[in-house]
C-alpha positions, 0 to 999 in steps of 0.5 A: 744852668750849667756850671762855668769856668773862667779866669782873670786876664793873667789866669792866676785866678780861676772862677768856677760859677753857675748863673743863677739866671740866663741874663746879664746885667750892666752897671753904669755907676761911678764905682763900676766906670771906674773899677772897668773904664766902662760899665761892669758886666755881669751875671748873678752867681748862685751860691757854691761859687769859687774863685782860686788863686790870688783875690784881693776884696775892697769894700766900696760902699756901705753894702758891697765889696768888689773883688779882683785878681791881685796880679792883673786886675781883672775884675771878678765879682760885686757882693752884697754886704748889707744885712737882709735879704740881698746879703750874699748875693754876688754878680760875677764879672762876665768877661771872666767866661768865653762868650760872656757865659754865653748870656744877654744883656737884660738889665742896665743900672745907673743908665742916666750915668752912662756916658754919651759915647756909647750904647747897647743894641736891643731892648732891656730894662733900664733903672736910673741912680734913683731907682738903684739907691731906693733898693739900698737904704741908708744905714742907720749913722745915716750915710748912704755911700 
């Protein structure tokens, strides 16, 4: 896949990535509805990623921080945190790139959140609350969130 350029709504921050797959997927989760107002879009960044200019991380739960430019606001990347196999692993805000890096949308999370007023077109999968949180367990002083 190509390399992409992309930059916050302000363009203090400047992306440069490179999918890791042609997909993107969309998070309809309490955290994401109200980091956005309305499920985050994203693709799944392969390492090497940069992002230059004034970004501001905000750890949001025991496994994940986000990430948005410190002058706007826009959003930038969700990250794994949690020790493991998924450490590292990054979901690049699509908003960030023309034509949303020109990708579909083949994957929704949180689907029994999302809210009445809207939907998608097309067909993908879709996981509940339930079957997201089964990926993260609890961590050892047993908070899960």
């Amino acid at each position: 896949m190509p390399e992409l350029q992309g930059q916050c709504m302000c363009g203090a921050v400047t992306v440069t990535a490179t999918p890791a797959r042609d997909a993107l997927g969309a998070c309809h989760c309490d955290m994401c509805r109200r980091w956005t107002s309305s499920a985050l879009v994203t693709f799944p960044a392969q390492p090497g990623y940069a992002a230059l200019g004034p970004v501001k991380t905000f750890t949001s739960s025991d496994w994940a921080e986000r990430a948005f430019c410190e002058e706007c606001g826009s959003a930038l990347w969700y990250r794994i945190t949690l020790p493991g196999e998924m450490h590292g692993q990054t979901q690049i805000a699509a908003g960030l790139f023309d034509n949303a890096a020109g990708n579909t949308l083949k994957l929704e999370l949180y689907i029994d959140k999302k809210p009445e007023g809207y939907a998608f077109a097309g067909e993908r999968r879709q996981m509940t609350e339930a079957e997201v949180m089964a990926m993260y367990p609890p961590s050892e002083e047993g908070d899960s969130q």
